[in-house]
C-alpha positions as CSV (number, residue, x, y, z in Angstrom):
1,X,-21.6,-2.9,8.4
2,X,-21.3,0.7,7.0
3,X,-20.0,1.9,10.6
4,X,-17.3,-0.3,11.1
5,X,-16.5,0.5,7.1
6,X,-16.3,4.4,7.5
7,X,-14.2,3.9,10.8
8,X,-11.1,3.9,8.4
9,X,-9.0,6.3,7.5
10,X,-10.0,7.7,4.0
11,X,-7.2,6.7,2.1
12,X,-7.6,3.0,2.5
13,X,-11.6,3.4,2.6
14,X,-11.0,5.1,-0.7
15,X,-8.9,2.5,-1.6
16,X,-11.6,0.1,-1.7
17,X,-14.4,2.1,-2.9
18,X,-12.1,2.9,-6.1
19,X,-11.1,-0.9,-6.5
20,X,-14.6,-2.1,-6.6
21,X,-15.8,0.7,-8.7
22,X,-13.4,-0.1,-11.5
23,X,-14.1,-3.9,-11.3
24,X,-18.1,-3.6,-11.1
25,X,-18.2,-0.1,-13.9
26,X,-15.7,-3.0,-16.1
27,X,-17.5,-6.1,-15.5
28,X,-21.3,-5.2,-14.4
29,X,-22.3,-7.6,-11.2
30,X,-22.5,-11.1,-12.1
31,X,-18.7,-11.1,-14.6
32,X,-16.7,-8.7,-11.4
33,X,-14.5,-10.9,-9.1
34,X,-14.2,-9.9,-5.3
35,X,-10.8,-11.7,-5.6
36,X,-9.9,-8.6,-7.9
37,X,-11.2,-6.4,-6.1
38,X,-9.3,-7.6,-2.8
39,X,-6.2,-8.1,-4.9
40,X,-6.3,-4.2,-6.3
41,X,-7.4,-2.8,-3.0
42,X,-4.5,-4.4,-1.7
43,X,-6.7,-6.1,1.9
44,X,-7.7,-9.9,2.3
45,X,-11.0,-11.0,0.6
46,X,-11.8,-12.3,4.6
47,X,-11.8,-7.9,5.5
48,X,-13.5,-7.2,2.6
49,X,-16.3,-9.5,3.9
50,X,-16.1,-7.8,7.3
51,X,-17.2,-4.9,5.8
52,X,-19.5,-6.3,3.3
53,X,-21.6,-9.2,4.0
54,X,-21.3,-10.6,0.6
55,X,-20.9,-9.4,-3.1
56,X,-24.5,-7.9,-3.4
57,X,-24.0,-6.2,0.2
58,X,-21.0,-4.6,-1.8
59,X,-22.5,-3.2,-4.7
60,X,-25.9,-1.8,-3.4
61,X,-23.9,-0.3,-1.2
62,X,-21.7,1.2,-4.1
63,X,-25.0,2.1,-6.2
64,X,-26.0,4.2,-2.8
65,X,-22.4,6.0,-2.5
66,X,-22.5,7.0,-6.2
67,X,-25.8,8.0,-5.9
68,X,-25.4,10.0,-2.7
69,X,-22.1,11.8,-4.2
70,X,-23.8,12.7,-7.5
71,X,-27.0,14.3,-5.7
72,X,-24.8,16.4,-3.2
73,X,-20.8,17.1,-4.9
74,X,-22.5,17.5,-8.4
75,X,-26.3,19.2,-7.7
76,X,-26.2,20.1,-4.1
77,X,-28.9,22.3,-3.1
78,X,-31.3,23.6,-6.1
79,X,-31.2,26.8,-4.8
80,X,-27.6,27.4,-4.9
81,X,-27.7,26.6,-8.9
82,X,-26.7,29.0,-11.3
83,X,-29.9,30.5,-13.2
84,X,-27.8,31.3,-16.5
85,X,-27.6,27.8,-17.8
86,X,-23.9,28.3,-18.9
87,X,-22.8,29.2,-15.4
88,X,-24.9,26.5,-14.6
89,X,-23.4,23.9,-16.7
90,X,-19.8,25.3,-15.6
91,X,-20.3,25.1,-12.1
92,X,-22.1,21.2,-12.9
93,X,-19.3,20.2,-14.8
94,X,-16.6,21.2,-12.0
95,X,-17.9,19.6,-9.6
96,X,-18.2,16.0,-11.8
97,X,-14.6,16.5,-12.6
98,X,-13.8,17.1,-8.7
99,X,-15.6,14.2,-7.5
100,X,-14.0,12.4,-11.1
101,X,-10.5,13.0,-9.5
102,X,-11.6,11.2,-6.6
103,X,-13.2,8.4,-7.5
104,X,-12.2,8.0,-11.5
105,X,-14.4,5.1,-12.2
106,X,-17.8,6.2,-10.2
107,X,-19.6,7.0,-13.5
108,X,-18.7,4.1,-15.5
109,X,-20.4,2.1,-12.3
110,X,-23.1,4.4,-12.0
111,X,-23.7,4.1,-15.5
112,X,-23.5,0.1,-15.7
113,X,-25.7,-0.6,-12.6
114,X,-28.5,1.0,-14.6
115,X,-28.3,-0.4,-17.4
116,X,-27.4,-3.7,-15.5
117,X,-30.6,-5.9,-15.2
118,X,-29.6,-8.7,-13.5
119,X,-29.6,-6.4,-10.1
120,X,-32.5,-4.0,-10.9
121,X,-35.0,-4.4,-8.1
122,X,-32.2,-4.4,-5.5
123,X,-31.4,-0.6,-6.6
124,X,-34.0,1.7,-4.5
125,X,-32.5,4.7,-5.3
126,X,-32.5,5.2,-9.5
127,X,-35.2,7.8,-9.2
128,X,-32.9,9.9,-7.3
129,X,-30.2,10.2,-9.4
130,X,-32.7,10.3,-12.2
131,X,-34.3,13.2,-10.0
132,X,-31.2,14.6,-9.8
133,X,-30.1,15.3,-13.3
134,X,-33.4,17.1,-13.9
135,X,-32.3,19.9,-11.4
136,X,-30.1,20.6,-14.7
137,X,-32.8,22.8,-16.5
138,X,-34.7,23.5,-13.3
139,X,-35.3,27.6,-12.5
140,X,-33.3,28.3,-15.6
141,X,-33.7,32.2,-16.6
142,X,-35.1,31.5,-20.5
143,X,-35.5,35.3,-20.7
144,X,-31.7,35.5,-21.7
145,X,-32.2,33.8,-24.7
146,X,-32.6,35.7,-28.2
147,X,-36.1,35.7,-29.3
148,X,-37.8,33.5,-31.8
149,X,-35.3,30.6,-30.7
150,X,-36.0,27.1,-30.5
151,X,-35.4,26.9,-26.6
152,X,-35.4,22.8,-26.9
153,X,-33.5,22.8,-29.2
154,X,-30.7,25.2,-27.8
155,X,-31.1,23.4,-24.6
156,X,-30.0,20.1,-26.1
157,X,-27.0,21.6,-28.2
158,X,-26.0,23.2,-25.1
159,X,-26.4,19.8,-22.8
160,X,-24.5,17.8,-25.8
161,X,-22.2,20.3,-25.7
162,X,-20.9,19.9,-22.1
163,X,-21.9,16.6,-21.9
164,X,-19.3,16.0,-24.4
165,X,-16.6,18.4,-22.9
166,X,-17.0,16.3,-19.4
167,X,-16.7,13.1,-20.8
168,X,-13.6,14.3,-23.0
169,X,-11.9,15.6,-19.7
170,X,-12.3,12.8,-17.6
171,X,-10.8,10.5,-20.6
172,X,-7.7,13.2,-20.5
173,X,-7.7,12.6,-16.8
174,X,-7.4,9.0,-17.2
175,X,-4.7,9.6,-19.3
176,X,-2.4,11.9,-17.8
177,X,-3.2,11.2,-14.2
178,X,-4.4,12.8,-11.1
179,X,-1.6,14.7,-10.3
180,X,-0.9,16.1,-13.9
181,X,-4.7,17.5,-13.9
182,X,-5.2,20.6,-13.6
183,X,-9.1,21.6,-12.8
184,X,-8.1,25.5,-13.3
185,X,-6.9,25.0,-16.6
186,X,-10.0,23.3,-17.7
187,X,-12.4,26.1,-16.1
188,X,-10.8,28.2,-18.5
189,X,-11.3,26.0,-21.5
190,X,-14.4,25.6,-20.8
191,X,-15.2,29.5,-20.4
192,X,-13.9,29.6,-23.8
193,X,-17.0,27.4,-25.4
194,X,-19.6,29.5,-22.7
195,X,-18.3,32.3,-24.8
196,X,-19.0,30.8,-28.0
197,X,-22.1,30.0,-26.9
198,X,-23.5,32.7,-25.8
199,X,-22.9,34.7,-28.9
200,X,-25.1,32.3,-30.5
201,X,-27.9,31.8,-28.4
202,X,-28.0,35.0,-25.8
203,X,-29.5,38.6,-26.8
């Protein structure tokens, strides 16, 4: 099934990937449509089932593409993370908006399958992703920080923080488009808050 699928050329395997992204991340499982799907992907509902043996085929194999981009594109290798949390989060957040530009509605998916419960025990791979986004504050170098801080409590202003910056970029992105995005621009931006920041947490 997933041979035959990746055989294509990327832009029309991207095609489809996005189109069912945006109509599971809107809908959740049960509500999506295939025929919308078919119809946005621009292919015939009997290709789609060529590739995918049915609906559920479809979207487990989604929840494993999302799943398998995040843990690679986004975290990669633990040892290549940044140990000052702020290059750290910079270098995170890049990468999200990279793989964003790609496939604009992955998150919104991801995020939907799991929270969606009608599918739950057909998802075998939640505790990777989960895995995953505690690599954030793994082999962080605390030592930078001013002393007599409250390290949790920095750590989750500085998570909110960025989380907040990424979520308000990839709305902008929505917005303006792919090809009016700019990923440099925003690297700058963002060094801007890692400024701020460290002024008020760093010796």
């Amino acid at each position: 099934m997933n041979d035959k699928f990746f055989s294509l050329e990327k832009e029309k395997k991207d095609k489809i990937i996005n189109a069912a992204l945006r109509e599971f991340g809107m809908k959740g499982f049960h509500r999506a449509s295939t025929n919308e799907i078919v119809k946005e992907a621009e292919i015939s509902k009997g290709l789609l089932f060529h590739y995918f043996k049915n609906k559920k085929t479809l979207y487990i194999f989604l929840f494993d593409y999302a799943v398998e981009m995040i843990s690679e594109k986004v975290f990669g290798d633990e040892r290549n993370l940044e140990e000052d949390i702020f290059q750290r989060f910079l270098q995170i957040t890049i990468e999200k908006l990279n793989l964003f530009k790609q496939h604009p509605d992955l998150f919104d998916f991801l995020m939907k399958a799991m929270e969606d419960e009608a599918i739950q025990d057909e998802l075998k791979n939640r505790e990777i992703i989960e895995q995953a986004y505690q690599k954030v504050f793994s082999g962080i170098d605390f030592t930078r920080f001013k002393e007599g801080l409250n390290i949790e409590k920095a750590l989750k202003v500085i998570y909110w923080t960025f989380q907040g910056f990424g979520e308000e970029e990839q709305e902008r992105l929505k917005r303006e488009g792919i090809r009016n995005y700019d990923i440099d621009q925003v690297t700058l931006k963002m060094k801007e808050y890692i400024q701020f920041l460290r002024q008020l947490f760093y010796k």
